[in-house]
Every structure is written in C-alpha cells, then in structure tokens.
N, C-alpha and C positions, 0 to 999 in steps of 0.2 A: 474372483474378478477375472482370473483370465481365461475362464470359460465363455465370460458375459465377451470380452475382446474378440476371443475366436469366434464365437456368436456374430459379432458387427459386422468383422472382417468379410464373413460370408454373406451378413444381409447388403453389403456393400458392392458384392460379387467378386469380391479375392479370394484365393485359394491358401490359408490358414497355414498348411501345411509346407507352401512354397519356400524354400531356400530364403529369401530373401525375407520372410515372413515368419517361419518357422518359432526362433523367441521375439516377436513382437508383443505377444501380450506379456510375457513376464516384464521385458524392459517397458511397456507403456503404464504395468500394475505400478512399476517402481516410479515410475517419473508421477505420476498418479500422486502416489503416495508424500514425494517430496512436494512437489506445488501444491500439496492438502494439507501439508504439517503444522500450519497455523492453527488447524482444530487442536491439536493434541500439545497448546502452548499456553501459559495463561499468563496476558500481558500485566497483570498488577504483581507478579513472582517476578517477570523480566525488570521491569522497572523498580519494585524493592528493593533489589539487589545493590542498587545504584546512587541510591539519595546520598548527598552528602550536604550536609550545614554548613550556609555559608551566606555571610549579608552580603547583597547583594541586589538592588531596584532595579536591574538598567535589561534591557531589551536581549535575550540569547537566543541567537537562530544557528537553527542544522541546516545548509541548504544542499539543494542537489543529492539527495539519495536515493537512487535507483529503488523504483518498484519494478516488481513484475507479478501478476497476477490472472485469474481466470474470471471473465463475465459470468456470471454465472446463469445467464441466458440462453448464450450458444457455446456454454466450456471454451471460449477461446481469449488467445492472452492480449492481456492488454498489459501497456509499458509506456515510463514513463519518470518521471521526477517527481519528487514530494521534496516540500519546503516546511520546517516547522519553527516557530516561534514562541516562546514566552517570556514574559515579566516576574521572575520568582519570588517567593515570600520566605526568605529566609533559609530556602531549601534549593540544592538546582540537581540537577542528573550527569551521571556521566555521558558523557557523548554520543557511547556509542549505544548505549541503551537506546538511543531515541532511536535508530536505523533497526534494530533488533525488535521495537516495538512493529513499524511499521513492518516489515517481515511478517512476523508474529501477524497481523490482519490481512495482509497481502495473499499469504498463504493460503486461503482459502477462496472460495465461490465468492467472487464478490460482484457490486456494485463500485463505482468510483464514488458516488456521492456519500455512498455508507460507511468504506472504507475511509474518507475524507473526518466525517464525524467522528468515528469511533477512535480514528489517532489523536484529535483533538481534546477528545472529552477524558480519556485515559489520562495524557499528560495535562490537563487541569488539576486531575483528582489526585494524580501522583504527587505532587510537589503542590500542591493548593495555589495554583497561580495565580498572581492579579487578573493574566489574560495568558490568552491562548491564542495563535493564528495558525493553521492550517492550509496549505496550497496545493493541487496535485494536478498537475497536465499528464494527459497521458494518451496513448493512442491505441485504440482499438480495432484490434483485426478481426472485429465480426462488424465491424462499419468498413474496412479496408479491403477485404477480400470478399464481402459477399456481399446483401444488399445493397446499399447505393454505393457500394465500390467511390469511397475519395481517401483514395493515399495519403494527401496532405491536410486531413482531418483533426485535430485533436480537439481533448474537451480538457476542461478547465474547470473545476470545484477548489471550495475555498469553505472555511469555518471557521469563523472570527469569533470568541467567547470573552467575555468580562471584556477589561480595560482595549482589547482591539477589536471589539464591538462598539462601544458606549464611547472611544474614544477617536475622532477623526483623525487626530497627529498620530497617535500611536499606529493606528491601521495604515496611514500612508506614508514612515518609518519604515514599518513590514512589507508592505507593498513594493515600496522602494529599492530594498536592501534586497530581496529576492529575484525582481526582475531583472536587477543586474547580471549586464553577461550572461543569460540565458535566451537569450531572442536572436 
C-alpha cells in the first residue's frame, strides 16, 4: 500500500521523498487501515455480547452518536449524527453497544443511505424488536469541497422498520424525541 501512496503522490506531482512527505504513506497506510476496520468487525459478535433480559415495551433511543466515515465514491469523509431507536421484546442492549455498532458500519466505504439500513436491520435482528428507527444527518465533504461546493449541505436518511413504520404515533415519538436540541 505504500508504494501504491508513493505512486499517487507522484502522479499528483509531489515529490515522495520530500521532508515534509517522506512517512506520508506509512502514516496515510495506518489511518487507511483505522477508517477501514469496520471490514475486519462483525456486528452480530459486537452486539451478542451485550443482550440482556429484561421486560420492558416502552420506546429506548441512543441519540447523538458521532459518525464519521468515508463515501465510498470519492474516499472522502463524511460526518455526522446517528439517532437510534427501538421498542424491545423482552430483550434490550447495552448502550454502548449500539455506538460500537455504528462504528463497526461507519468504518468502512460507505453510502449514508446503506450505512442508515444496515444499523437499523442489525439492531432489529439483535434483540427481535417490535420496531426499529434509524436517523443519520451527516455532512459530506465530496459535496462540500468539490462539485457544487455548499458547505451548509447535509443530507438526512432515516429507516423506520416494524412498529415505527406501521405505526404513525410511534414514528412521530421518535421523530420527536430526536429532533430535540439538535437544530
């Protein structure tokens, strides 16, 4: 990998070997390496770990957990919030699991909209929830720094499954309780 770097560096017209350049590609191989570690995690382990039994019907949201991740268009990052909710069935997670989930997907090449589904469907499957809700604003710097350049851009994906799909009260609860204080 850090030959393919020292390769760019030069098709870029930088001088590889320059002082200020010199370990560029080993520290760019490692930072590489960290923002990709979501391949080398597997979120149904993450979340196993974590189930605990417990009655419980009523509404549990994570809010506000820092993403940051790469498009996996133009490799650059995008960042951001994730909101997660569900209605448990006798089961819920530990807290921070759900933060360690999203990591675990964030890590990698992504999409927002896919990243958005894939937290959602996880934590269905984990804990069999009544419903699932999903929220993730985030902002992208290959919309901010190149193409139509708007700094004050973000996009907005959401995935509503079971009871905050099928259910209008339930979804605008979740709606609710998330937009708070974040605007």
């Amino acid at each position: 990998m850090q030959d393919l770097i020292r390769q760019m560096l030069e098709q870029l017209g930088e001088d590889p070997s320059r002082e200020g350049l010199k370990n560029t590609p080993e520290r760019t191989k490692q930072s590489l390496k960290f923002l990709t570690s979501g391949y080398h995690q597997d979120p149904e382990r993450i979340l196993q770990d974590a189930v605990f039994s417990e009655e419980c019907n009523h509404m549990i949201i994570a809010r506000d957990i820092e993403i940051y991740s790469l498009c996996e268009h133009h490799m650059l990052p995008f960042f951001g919030v994730c909101h997660i909710g569900y209605i448990p069935r006798g089961k819920v997670f530990g807290v921070s699991k759900l933060a360690r989930l999203v990591d675990c997907y964030a890590r990698r090449l992504q999409l927002q909209e896919r990243l958005t589904q894939q937290i959602a469907h996880m934590v269905q499957r984990g804990v069999d929830a009544q419903g699932v809700g999903v929220i993730i604003r985030a902002k992208h710097l290959c919309m901010m720094m190149r193409g139509v350049e708007k700094q004050g851009s973000e996009m907005v994906t959401s995935e509503m499954l079971g009871t905050f799909q099928n259910y209008g009260a339930t979804r605008s609860e979740f709606l609710t309780l998330t937009n708070h204080g974040s605007e």
